[in-house]
Structures are given as structure tokens and as C-alpha cells.
N, C-alpha and C positions, 0 to 999 in steps of 0.2 A: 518767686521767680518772675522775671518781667515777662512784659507780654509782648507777644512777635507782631508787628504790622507790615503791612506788603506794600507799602510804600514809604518814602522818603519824607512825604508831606506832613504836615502836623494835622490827626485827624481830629474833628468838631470837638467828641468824646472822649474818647481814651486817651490815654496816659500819652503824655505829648514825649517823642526822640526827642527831645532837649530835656528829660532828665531818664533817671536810673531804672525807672518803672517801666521801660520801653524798649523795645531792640526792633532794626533794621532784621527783614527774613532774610535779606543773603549774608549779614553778621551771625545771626542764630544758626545757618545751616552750616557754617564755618567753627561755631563752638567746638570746646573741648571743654570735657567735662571730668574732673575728677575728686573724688572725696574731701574737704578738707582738713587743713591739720589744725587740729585745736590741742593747745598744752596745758595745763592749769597747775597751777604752783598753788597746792593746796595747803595754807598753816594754820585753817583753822583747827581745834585739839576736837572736835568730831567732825574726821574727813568723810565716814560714811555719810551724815545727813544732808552736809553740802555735795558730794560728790551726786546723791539723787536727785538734789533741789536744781542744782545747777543743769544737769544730764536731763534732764526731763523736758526742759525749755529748749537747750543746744539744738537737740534731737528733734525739736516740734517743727520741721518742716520736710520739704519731699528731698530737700537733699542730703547725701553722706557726711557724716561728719564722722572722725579718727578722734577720740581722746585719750589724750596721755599727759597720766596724774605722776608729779614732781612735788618734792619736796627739796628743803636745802640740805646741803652737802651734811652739815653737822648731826641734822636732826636725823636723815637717813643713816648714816654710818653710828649714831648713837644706835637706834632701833637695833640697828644688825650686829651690836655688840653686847646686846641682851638689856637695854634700858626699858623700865617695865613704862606700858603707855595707858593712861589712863581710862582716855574716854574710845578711843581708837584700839583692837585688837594689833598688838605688833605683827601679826601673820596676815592680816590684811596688809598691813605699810608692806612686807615685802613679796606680797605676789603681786600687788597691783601700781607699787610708787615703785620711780626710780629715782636717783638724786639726780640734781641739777647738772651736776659737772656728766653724765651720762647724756643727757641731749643736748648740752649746749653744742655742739658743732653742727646741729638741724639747725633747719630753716621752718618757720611756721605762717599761716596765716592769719591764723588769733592766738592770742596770749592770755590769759586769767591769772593774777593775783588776789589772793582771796586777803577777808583779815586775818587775824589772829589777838589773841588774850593779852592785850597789851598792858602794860602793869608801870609804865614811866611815866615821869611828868611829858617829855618831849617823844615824837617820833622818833628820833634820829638817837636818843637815849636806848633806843630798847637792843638786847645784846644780838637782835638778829641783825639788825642796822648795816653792817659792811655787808652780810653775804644777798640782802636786799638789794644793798645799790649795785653790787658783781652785777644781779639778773637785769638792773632797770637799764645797766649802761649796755648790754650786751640786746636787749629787744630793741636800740638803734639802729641795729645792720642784720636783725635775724629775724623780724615778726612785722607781718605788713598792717596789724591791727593790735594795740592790746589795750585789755578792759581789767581797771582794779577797784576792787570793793571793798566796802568798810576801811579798815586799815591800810588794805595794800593801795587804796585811792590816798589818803593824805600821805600814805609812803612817798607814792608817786609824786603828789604835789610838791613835795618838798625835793625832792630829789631834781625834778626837770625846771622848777619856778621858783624854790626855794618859799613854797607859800611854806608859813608854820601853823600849824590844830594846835587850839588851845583846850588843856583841860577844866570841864567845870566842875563847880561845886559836887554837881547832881548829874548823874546819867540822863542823856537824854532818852528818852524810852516809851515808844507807845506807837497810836498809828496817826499822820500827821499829814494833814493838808498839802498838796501839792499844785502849783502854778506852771502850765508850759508856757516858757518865756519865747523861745528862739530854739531854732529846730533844722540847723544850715543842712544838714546831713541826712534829714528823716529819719534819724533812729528813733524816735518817737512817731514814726507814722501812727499811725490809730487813736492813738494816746486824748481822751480827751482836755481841757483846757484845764480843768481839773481835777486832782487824784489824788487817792490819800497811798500812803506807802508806808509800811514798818520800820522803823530804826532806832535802832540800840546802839549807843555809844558814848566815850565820856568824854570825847576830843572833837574839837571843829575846826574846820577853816572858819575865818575871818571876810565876811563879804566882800568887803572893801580890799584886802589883800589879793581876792583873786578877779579884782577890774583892773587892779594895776598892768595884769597881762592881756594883750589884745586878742593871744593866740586863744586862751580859754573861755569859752564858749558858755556861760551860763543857761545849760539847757531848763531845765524845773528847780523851781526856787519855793520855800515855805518860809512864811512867816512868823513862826515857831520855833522850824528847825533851818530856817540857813539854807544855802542852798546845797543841792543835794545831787544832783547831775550834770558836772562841764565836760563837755566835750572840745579836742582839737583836731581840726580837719587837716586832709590831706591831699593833695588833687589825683585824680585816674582819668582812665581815658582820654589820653593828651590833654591834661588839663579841663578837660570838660564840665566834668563833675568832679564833686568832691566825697568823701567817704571821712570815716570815723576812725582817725588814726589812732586818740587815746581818748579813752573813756574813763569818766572819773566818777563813781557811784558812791556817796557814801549812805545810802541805805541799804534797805533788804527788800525788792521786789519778788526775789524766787522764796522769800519765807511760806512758810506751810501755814495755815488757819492758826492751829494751835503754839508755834513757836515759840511768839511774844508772852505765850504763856507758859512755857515751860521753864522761859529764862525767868518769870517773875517767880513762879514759885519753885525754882533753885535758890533766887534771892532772900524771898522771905522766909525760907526755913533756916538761913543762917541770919538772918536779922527781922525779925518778926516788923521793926518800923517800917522796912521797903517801902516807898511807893510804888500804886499800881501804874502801869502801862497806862500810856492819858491816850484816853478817846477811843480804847481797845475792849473792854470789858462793856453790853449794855446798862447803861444805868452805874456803870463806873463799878457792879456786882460782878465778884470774880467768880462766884456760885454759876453764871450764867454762863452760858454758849458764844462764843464773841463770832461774827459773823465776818468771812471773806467779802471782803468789798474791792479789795486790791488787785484781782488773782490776775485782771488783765495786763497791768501793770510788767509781771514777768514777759509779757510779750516784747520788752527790750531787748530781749537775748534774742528771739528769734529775727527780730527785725536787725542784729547786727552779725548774725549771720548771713544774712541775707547780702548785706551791705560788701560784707566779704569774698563772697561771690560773685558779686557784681567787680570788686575792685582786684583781685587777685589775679597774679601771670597764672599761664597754663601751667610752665614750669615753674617752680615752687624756688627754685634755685635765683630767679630772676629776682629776688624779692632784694630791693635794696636799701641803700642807707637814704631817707628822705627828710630824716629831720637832723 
């Protein structure tokens, strides 16, 4: 939360009123303050481990946060017509998911699209692809922030920029060096200059495909893996400052220690060749302990909470079409 100064002036130290870290007292004594609305369109096939991974970070700050877990139309009305679920209890999906077409006529102030177990050469191949773009065109006029990971980021990408992921040979897979390039918005506050992050995946954007667009914002980039965080701004406080209107993450900051490992040896018991996760094991020994060096990293989540309380109407209804 910003910090209140009792004058107008920009003082020596503290967080200067010309940006988001600051507020005028007779603005603060004027606040209104109420819980926000966070929605998360969760596809990935274990909603419980994301649903903690995610909830854990949301929740890391002094403000209320409201979560409410969706799925899409199909996959929900499967569940509830006895489709058996693998990795996910189906009596979890239905006391705690509702489908999409149930909250589309709210209004939010963040959005989550998670990934999901993508199985096509193209994004835009995979069979969830229409009921994807229903929810991307509909957080136009309904969500004053929204954040997609793995998947649901190159969904995005292609959907708003038409950038295309391309698939490689080899998963990219392990923990991977990170560069803060540019940071218009601060949702990287804290973040230092370099960071390593976890990511699993078999599809990429293209560097060069996403400088063609001005609006996307090359936050952290790796040399490795590409880059890995754009953001597009948006303007608040009559234009004053700017905030995080779409967030594009294609790693895994909220992963747990052990994660990267559990996906390798799921792999390697169905293909004893797998390679190991690169730069995730010491000594490259999967015998060994692999050591959290990331964990601050998830503090992206908290910082664009944060951002959304800085940028959101009092009333929730005000929230409009900006882009």
C-alpha cells in the first residue's frame, strides 16, 4: 500500500506523488476501500496445486482479495455429467468451479488464465481455442487487469497481436536465467537485475515477433529461454500513471521447490531418455536437494495486486472498455 504524505511537495526521501508509491493525506482520508475481485480460469489438469501456488502469493499482502475459480463452459458441464477427472477430484470442480458463462456478466478487477496440457502444433489448433477467445474478447469491457501464464500467455498473445509460439524439438525445461529489461509499470518492483525462474514448456514466442508491437512491453528476457515477461500498460489516475493492463508470463514464478521435479520424474518414468531440468538439480544429480533460489520471484503476484488497487474505481461497475 502507498505511503501517505501530508503535503503536496515532493519530499527529499520518500516515495515521490508523481508516482504509484505515494498518496496526498487528504486523498487517503477520502479512500474507499473494498476487497478485490480476482477470477481465475483455471485449465490446468491439477487445479488443486495451482489453485495453492497461485492463492498463496494473491493473498500475500494486508489487502482483501475475493477468488473465484472458472473453468470453461464445456469442461464444466462435462465434470457435471459424470466425466471421470483425472488428476483433479470431480467434487472438488463442483463445489469450488463455476463455468464461465456463470460469471461472465461480473465485472472484475484481475483476471488469471492459467496454462493447460497443450497437445497441438499451433495455439490456436488446440480444441479449447474458440471457448479461449469467447473469455479473451469478453476481458475487453469486463476486467481492469488481466494476467496469463504459460499457455494462457501465448493464447493471449496470439489472440490480441496475433504473435504465433512456435514448437520445439525439446521442451524447454529447467531453471533459467532472467534479465530485468524495462519495468514501465513496477510490477517488478524489488525484482533484482537478475533472476532465475522455472519454465516448462514446448512452445515460444518469437523475439522479434513481439518488437514488431510497440504496445508489448519486454519486461525480463533470457538468453536461453526468450523472453519470458511482456507487459501492456494502461493509464489511471487521469492519465497520471500507468498500471498493468495485460500481463504475459510465460514461466512459473509461483512453482514450489520441488515442482520442476516432479514433472521430470513423471517424464522419466514414461521415457527413461528425458532430459534433466537444466540448472535445476546440483551438480545436474537428481539424487540431490535442488535448492529454492527463485521463491522471491512470485512476489509478481503480490506487486500486481497491489498495482490493482492503486488503479481500480471504488465501484467495480465503473470498470470499462480501454483497450
Amino acid at each position: 500500500m502507498p505511503v501517505i504524505i501530508n503535503s503536496a511537495a515532493i519530499h527529499p526521501f520518500l516515495p515521490s506523488l508523481g508516482t504509484p508509491l505515494a498518496i496526498e493525506s487528504a486523498r487517503a482520508e477520502h479512500q474507499d476501500i473494498r476487497p478485490l475481485e480476482i477470477a481465475i480460469i483455471n485449465l490446468m489438469a491439477d487445479k488443486q496445486t495451482t489453485e495453492r501456488q497461485l492463492a498463496l502469493w494473491l493473498g500475500h499482502t494486508s489487502l482483501q482479495v475475493k477468488l473465484t475459480f472458472a473453468t470453461t463452459d464445456t469442461y464444466f458441464h462435462d465434470v457435471n455429467a459424470g466425466r471421470e477427472t483425472k488428476n483433479t477430484p470431480a467434487e472438488h470442480i463442483r463445489k469450488f468451479y463455476s463455468a464461465w458463462s456463470e460469471i461472465k456478466d461480473r465485472k472484475f478487477d484481475g483476471f488469471i488464465v492459467t496454462g493447460v496440457n497443450a497437445l497441438r502444433e499451433r495455439v490456436s489448433d488446440e480444441d479449447i481455442w474458440p471457448e479461449v477467445q469467447q473469455i479473451l474478447r469478453w476481458t475487453e469491457t469486463n476486467v481492469l487487469s488481466s494476467l496469463f501464464l504459460c499457455w494462457g500467455a501465448k493464447a493471449a498473445l496470439k489472440h490480441f497481436h496475433d504473435v504465433e509460439s512456435y514448437k520445439s524439438r525439446q521442451k524447454l525445461f529447467g531453471l533459467f536465467e532472467h534479465r530485468l529489461l524495462s519495468d514501465k509499470t513496477g510490477l517488478l518492483f524489488g525484482f533484482p537485475d537478475v533472476f532465475s525462474v522455472p519454465v516448462s514448456r514446448w512452445k515460444s514466442p518469437r523475439r522479434e515477433d513481439i518488437l514488431k508491437h510497440d504496445k508489448l512491453e519486454i519486461v525480463a528476457d533470457s538468453e536461453e529461454a526468450g523472453p519470458n515477461i511482456m507487459v501492456e500498460s494502461g493509464p489511471y489516475d487521469r492519465g497520471r500513471f500507468l498500471y498493468p493492463r495485460r500481463v504475459y508470463i510465460l514461466n512459473h514464478p509461483e512453482y514450489d521447490t520441488e515442482t520442476l521435479g516432479v514433472e521430470y520424474k513423471r517424464d522419466v518414468s514414461a521415457n527413461t531418455a528425458w532430459p534433466l531440468p537444466l540448472h535445476y538439480y546440483p551438480k545436474d544429480d537428481p539424487k540431490q536437494t535442488p535448492r529454492n533460489t527463485w521463491r522471491h520471484t512470485a512476489h509478481i503476484y503480490t506487486n500486481w495486486i497491489k498495482a490493482l488497487y492503486e488503479a481500480t474505481p471504488y465501484n467495480i461497475e465503473d470498470i470499462p472498455r480501454t483497450f
